[in-house]
N, CA and C atoms as a LAMMPS dump frame, in Angstrom:
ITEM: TIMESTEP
0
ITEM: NUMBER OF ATOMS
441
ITEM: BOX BOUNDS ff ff ff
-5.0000000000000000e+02 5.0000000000000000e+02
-5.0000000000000000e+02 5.0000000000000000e+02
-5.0000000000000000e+02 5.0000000000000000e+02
ITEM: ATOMS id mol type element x y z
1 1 1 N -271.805 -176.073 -388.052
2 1 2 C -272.798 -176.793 -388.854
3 1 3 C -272.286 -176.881 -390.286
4 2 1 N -272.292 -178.018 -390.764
5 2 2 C -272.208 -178.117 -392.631
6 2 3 C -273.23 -177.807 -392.98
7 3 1 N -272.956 -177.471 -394.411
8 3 2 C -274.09 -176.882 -395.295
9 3 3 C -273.488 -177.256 -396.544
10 4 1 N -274.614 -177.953 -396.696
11 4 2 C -274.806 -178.972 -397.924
12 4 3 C -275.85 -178.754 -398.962
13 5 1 N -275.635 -178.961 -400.446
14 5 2 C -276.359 -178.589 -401.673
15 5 3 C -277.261 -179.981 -401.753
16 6 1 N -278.489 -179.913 -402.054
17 6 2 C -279.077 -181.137 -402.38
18 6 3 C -279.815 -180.862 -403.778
19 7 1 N -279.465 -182.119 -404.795
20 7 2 C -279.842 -181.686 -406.113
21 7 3 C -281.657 -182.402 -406.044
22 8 1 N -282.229 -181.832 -407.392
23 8 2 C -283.592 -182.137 -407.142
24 8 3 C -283.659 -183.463 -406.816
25 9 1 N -282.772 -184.407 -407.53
26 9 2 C -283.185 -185.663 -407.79
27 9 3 C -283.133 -186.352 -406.003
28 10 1 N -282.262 -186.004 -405.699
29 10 2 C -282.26 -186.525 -403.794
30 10 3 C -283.391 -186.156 -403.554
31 11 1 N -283.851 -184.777 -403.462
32 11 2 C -284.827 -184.662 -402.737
33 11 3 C -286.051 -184.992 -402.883
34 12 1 N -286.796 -185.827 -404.681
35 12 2 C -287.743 -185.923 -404.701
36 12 3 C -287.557 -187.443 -404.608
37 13 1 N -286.322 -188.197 -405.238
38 13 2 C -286.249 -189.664 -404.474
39 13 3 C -286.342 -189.883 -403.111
40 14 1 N -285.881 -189.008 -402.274
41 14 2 C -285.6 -189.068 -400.73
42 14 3 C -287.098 -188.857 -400.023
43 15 1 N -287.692 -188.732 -400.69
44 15 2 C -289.134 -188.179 -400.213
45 15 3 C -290.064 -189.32 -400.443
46 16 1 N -290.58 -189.868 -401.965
47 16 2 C -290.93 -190.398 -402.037
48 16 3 C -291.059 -192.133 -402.032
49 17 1 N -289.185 -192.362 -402.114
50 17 2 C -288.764 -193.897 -401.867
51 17 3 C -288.047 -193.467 -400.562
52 18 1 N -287.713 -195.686 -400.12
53 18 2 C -287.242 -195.547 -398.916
54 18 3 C -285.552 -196.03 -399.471
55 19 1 N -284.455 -195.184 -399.75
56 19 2 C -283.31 -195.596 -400.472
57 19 3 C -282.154 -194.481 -399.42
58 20 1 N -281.277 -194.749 -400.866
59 20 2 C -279.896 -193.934 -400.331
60 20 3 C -280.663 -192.375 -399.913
61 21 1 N -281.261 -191.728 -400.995
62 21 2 C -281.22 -190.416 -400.829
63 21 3 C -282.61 -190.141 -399.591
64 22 1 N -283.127 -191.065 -398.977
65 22 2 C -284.353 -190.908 -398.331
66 22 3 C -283.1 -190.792 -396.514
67 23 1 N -281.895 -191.721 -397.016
68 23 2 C -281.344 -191.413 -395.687
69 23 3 C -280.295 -190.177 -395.484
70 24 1 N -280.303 -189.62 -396.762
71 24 2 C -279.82 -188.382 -396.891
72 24 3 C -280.648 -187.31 -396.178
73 25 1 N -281.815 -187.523 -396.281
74 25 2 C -282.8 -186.834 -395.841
75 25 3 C -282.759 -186.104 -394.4
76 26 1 N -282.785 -187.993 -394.164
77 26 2 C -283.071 -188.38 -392.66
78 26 3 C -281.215 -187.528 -391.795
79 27 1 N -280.045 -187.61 -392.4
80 27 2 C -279.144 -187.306 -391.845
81 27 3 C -279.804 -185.547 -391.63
82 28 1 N -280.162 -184.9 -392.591
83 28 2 C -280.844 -183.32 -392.445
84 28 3 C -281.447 -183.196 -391.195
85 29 1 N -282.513 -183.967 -391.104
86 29 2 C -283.504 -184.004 -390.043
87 29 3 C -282.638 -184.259 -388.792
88 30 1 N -281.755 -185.049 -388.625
89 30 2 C -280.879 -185.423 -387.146
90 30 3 C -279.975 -184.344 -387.142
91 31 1 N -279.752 -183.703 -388.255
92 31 2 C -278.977 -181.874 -388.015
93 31 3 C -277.526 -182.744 -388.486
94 32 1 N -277.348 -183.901 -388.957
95 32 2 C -276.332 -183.87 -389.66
96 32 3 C -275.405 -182.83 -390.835
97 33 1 N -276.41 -182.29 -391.224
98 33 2 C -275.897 -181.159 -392.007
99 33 3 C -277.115 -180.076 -392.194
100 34 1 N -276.645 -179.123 -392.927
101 34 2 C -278.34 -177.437 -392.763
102 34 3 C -278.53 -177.337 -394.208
103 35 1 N -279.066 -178.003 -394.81
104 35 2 C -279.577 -177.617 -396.476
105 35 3 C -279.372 -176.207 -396.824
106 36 1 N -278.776 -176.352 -397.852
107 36 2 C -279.174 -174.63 -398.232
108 36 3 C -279.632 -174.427 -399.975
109 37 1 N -280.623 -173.758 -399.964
110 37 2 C -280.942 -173.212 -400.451
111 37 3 C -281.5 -171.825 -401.084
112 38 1 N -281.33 -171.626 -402.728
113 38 2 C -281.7 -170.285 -403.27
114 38 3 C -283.288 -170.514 -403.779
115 39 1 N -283.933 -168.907 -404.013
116 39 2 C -285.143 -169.366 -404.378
117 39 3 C -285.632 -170.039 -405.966
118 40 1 N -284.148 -170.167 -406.415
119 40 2 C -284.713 -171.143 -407.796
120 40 3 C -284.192 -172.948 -407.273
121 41 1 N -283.917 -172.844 -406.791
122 41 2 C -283.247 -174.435 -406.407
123 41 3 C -285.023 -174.673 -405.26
124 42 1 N -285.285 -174.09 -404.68
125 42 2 C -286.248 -174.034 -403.476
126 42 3 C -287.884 -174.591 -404.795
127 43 1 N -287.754 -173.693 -405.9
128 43 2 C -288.764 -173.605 -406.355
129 43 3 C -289.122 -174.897 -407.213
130 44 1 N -287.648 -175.012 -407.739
131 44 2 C -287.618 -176.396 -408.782
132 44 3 C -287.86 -177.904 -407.724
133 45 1 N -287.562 -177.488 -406.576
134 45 2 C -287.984 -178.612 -405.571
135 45 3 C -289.453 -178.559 -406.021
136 46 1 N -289.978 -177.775 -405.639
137 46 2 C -291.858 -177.43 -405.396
138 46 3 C -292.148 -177.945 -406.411
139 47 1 N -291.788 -177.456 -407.853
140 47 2 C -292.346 -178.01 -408.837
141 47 3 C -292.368 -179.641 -408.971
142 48 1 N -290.72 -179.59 -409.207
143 48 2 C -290.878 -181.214 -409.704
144 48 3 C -291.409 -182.314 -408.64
145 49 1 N -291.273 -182.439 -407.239
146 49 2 C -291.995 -183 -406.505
147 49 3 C -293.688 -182.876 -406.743
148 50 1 N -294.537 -181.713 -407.168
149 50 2 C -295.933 -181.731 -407.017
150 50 3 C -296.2 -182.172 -408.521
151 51 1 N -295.118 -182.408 -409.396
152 51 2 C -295.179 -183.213 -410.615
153 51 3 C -295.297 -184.902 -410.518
154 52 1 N -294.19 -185.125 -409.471
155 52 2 C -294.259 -186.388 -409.634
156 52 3 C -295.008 -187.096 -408.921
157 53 1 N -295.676 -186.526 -407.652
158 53 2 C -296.675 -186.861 -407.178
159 53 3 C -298.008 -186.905 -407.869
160 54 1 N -298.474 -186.389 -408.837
161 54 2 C -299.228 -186.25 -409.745
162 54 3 C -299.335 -186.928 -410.774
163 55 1 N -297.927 -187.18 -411.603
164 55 2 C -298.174 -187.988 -411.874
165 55 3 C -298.083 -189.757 -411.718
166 56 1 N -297.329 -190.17 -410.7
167 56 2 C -297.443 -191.167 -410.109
168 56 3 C -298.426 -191.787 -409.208
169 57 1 N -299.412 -190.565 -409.25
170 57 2 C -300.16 -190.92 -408.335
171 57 3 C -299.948 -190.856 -406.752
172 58 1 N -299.095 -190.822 -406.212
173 58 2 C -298.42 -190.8 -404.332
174 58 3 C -299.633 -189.782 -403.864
175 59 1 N -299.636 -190.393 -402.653
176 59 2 C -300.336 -189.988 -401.906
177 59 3 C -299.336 -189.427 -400.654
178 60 1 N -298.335 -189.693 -400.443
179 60 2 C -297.389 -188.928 -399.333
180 60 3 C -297.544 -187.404 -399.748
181 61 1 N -297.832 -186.539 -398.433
182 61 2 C -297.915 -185.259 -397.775
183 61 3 C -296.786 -184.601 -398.169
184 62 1 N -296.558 -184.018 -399.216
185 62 2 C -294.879 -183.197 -400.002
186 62 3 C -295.15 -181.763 -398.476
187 63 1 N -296.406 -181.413 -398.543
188 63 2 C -295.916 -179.959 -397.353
189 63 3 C -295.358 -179.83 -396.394
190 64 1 N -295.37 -181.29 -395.098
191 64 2 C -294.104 -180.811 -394.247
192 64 3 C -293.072 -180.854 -394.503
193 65 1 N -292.378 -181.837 -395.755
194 65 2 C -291.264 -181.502 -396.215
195 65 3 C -291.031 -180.298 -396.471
196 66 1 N -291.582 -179.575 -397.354
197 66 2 C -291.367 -178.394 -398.048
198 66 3 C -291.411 -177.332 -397.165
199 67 1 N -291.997 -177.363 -395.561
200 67 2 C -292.35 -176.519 -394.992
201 67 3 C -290.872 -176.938 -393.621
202 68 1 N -290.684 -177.71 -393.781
203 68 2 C -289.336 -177.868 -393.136
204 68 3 C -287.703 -177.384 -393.483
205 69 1 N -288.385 -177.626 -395.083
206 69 2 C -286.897 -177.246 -395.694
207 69 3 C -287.039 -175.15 -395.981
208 70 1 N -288.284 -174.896 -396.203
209 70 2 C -288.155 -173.387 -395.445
210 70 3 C -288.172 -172.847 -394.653
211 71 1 N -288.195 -173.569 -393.598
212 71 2 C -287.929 -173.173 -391.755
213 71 3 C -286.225 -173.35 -391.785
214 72 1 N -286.19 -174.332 -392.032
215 72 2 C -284.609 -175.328 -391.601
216 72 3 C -283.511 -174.672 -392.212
217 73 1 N -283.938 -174.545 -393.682
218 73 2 C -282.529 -174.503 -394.485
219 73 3 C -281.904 -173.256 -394.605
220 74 1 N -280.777 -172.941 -395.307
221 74 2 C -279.776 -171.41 -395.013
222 74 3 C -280.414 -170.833 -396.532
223 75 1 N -280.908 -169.794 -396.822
224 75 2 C -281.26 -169.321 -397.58
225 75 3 C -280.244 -168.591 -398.118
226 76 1 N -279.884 -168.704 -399.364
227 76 2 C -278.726 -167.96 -400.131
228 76 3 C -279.06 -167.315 -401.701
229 77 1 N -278.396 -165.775 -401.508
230 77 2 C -278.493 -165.631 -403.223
231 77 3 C -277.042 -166.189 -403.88
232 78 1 N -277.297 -167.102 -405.211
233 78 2 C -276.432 -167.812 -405.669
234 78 3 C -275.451 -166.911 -406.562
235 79 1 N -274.332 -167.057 -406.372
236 79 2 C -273.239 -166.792 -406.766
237 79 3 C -273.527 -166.464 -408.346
238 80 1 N -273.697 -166.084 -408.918
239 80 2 C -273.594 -165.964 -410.708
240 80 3 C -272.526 -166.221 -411.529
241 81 1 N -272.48 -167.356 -411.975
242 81 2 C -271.387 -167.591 -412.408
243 81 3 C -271.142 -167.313 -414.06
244 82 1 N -269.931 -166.78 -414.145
245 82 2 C -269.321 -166.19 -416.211
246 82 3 C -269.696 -167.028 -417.109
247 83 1 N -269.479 -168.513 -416.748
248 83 2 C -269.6 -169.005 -417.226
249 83 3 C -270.078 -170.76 -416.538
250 84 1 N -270.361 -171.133 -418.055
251 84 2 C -271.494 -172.225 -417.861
252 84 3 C -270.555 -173.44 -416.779
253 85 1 N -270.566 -174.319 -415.836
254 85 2 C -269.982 -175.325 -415.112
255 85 3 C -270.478 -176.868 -415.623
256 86 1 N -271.907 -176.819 -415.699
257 86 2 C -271.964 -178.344 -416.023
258 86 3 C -272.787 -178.341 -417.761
259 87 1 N -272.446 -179.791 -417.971
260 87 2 C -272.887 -179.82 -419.082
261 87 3 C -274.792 -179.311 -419.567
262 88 1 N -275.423 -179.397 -418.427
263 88 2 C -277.084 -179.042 -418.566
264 88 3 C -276.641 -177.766 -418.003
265 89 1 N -276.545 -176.552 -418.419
266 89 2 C -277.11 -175.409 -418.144
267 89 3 C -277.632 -174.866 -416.84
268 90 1 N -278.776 -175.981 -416.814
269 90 2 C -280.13 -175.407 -415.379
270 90 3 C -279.727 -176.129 -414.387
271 91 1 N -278.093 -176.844 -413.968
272 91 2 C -278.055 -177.66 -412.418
273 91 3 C -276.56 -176.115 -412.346
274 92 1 N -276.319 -175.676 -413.166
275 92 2 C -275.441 -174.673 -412.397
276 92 3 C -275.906 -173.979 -411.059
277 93 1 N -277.183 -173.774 -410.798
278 93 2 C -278.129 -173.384 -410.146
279 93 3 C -277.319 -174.173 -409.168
280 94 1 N -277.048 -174.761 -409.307
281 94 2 C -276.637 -175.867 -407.845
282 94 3 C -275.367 -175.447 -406.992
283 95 1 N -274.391 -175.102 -407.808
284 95 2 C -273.146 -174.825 -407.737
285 95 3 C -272.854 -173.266 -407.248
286 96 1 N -274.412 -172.078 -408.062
287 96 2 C -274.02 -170.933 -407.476
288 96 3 C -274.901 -170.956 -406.18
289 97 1 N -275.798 -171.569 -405.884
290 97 2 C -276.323 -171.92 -404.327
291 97 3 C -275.086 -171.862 -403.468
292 98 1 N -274.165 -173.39 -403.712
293 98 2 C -273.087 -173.845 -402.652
294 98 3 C -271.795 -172.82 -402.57
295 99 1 N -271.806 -172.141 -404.069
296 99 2 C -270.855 -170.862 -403.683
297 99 3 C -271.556 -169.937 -403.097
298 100 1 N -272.714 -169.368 -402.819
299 100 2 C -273.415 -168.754 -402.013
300 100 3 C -273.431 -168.969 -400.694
301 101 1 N -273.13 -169.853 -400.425
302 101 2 C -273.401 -170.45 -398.848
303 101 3 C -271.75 -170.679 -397.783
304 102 1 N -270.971 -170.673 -399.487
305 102 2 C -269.853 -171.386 -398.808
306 102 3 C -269.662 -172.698 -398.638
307 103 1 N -270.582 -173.575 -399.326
308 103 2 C -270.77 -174.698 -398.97
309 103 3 C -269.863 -175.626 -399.585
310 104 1 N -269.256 -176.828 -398.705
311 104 2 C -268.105 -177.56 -399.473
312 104 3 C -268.956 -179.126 -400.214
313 105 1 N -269.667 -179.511 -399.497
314 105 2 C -270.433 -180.385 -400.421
315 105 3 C -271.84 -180.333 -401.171
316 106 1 N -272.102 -180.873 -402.052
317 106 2 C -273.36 -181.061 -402.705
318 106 3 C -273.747 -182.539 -403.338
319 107 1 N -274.683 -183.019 -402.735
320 107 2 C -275.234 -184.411 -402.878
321 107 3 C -276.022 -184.225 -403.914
322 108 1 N -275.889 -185.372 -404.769
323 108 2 C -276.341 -185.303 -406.071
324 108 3 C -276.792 -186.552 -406.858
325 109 1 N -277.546 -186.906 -407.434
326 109 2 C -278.039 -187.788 -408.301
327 109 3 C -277.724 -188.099 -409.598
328 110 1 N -277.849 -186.759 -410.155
329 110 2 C -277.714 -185.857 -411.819
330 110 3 C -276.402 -186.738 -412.172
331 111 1 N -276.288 -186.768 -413.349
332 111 2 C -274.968 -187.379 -413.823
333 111 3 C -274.331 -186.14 -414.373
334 112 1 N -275.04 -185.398 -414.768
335 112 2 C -274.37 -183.95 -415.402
336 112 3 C -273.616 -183.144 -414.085
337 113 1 N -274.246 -183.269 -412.592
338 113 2 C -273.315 -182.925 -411.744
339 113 3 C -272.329 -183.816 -411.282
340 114 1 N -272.599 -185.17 -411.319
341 114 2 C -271.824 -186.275 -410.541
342 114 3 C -270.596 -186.465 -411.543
343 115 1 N -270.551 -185.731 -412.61
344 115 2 C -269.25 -186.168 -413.624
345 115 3 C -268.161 -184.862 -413.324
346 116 1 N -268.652 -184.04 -412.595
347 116 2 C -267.729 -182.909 -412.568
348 116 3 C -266.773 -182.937 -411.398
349 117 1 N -265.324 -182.511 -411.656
350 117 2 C -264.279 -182.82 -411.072
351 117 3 C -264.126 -181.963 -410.069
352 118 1 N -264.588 -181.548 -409.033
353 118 2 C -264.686 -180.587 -407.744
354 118 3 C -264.506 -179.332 -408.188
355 119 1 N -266.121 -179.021 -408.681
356 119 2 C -265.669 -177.104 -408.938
357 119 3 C -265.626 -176.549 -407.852
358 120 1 N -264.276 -175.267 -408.161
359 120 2 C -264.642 -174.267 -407.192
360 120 3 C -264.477 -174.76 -405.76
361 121 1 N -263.93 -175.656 -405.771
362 121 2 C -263.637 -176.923 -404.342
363 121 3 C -264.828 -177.585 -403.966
364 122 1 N -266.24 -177.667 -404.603
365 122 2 C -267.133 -178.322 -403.952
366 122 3 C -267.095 -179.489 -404.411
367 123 1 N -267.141 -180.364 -403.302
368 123 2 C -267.193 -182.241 -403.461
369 123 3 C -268.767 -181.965 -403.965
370 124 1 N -268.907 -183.1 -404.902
371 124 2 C -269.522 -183.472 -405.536
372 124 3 C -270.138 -185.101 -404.682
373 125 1 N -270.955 -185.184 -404.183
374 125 2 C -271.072 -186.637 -404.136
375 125 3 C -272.227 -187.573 -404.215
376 126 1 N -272.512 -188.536 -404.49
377 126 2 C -273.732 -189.37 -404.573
378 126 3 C -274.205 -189.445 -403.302
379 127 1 N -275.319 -189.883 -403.157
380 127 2 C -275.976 -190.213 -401.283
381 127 3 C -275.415 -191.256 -401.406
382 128 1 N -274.836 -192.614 -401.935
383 128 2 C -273.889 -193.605 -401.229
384 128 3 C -272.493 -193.123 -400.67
385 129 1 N -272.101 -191.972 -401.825
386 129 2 C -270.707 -191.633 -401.267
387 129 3 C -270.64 -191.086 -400.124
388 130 1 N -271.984 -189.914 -400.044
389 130 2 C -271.871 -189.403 -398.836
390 130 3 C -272.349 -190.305 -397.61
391 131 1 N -272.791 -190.99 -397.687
392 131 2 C -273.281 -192.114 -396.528
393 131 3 C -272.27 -192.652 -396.001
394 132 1 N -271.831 -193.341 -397.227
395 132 2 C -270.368 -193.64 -396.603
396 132 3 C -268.978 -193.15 -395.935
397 133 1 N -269.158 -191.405 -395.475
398 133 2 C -268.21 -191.029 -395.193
399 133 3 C -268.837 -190.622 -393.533
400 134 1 N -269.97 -191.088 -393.201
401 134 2 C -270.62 -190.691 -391.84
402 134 3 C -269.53 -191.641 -390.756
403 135 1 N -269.654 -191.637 -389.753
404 135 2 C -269.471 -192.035 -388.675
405 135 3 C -269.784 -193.242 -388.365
406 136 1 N -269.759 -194.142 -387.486
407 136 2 C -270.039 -195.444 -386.956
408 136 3 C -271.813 -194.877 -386.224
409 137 1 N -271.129 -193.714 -385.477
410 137 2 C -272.709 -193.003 -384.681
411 137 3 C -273.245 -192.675 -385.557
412 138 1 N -272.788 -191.734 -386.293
413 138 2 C -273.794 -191.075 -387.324
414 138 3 C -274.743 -192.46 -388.388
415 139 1 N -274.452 -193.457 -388.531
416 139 2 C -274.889 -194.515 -389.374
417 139 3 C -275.721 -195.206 -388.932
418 140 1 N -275.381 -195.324 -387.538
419 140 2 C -276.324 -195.845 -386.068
420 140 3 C -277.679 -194.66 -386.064
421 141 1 N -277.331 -193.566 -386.036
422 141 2 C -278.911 -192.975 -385.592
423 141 3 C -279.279 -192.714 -386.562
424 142 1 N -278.913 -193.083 -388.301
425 142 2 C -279.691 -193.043 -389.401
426 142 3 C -280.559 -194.721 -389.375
427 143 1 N -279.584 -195.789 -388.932
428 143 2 C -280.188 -196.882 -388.967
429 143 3 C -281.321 -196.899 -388.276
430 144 1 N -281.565 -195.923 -386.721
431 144 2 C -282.555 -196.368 -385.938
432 144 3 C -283.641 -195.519 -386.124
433 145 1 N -283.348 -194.633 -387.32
434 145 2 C -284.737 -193.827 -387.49
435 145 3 C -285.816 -194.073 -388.605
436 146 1 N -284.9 -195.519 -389.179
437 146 2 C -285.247 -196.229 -390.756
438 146 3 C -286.63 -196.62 -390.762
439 147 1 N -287.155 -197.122 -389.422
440 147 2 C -288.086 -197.932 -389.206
441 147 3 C -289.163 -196.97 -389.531
């Protein structure tokens, strides 16, 4: 199984629009890859999703998400790192998750992560980049679950 970093911004775009990072989602759910998460990456999900639902008004159900991604995902304590990796401070969080896990990729939105040159060996990639590196099948049973 891969195990993959997802930054906030996927997961609260992927939730609430129907886009790149909503089929990022959807690859999770078909077991394309096992989310992992620490309990500050887990928490900043909770928050900023019951933010933006609030204030946008949405009416979409954030709890089976949230209650999927704490059944589903690999729970890790994050690596602590000497020193600072990205230019914002608070997405390092991201990086000592995927060194926690072992994890070689992390899907990302953030421009403060998407500018960094593979720390520590983790690919860095957008949900187009990573979309684009799926399979002919794998693209097929994201297409047929779109509907």
């Amino acid at each position: 199984m891969k195990f993959v970093v997802l930054d906030t911004g996927v997961v609260v775009a992927g939730i609430f629009w129907r886009n790149e990072p909503h089929a990022c989602l959807r690859g999770w759910l078909h077991g394309l890859f096992c989310p992992v998460v620490s309990d500050e990456t887990f928490a900043e999900y909770e928050r900023v999703l019951r933010e933006v639902k609030s204030e946008e008004g949405f009416r979409t159900d954030i709890e089976p998400w949230l209650d999927a991604m704490r059944s589903s995902a690999l729970w890790v304590t994050p690596v602590q790192l000497s020193d600072p990796v990205c230019r914002d401070r608070h997405d390092d969080k991201f990086i000592g998750a995927a060194l926690g896990a072992g994890a070689e990729t992390l899907i990302a939105r953030d421009p403060d992560l998407t500018v960094l040159q593979k720390p520590f060996g983790i690919e860095i990639l957008t949900p187009r980049a990573w979309l684009s590196r799926l399979t002919r099948a794998q693209r097929r049973l994201l297409d047929e679950t779109s509907a």
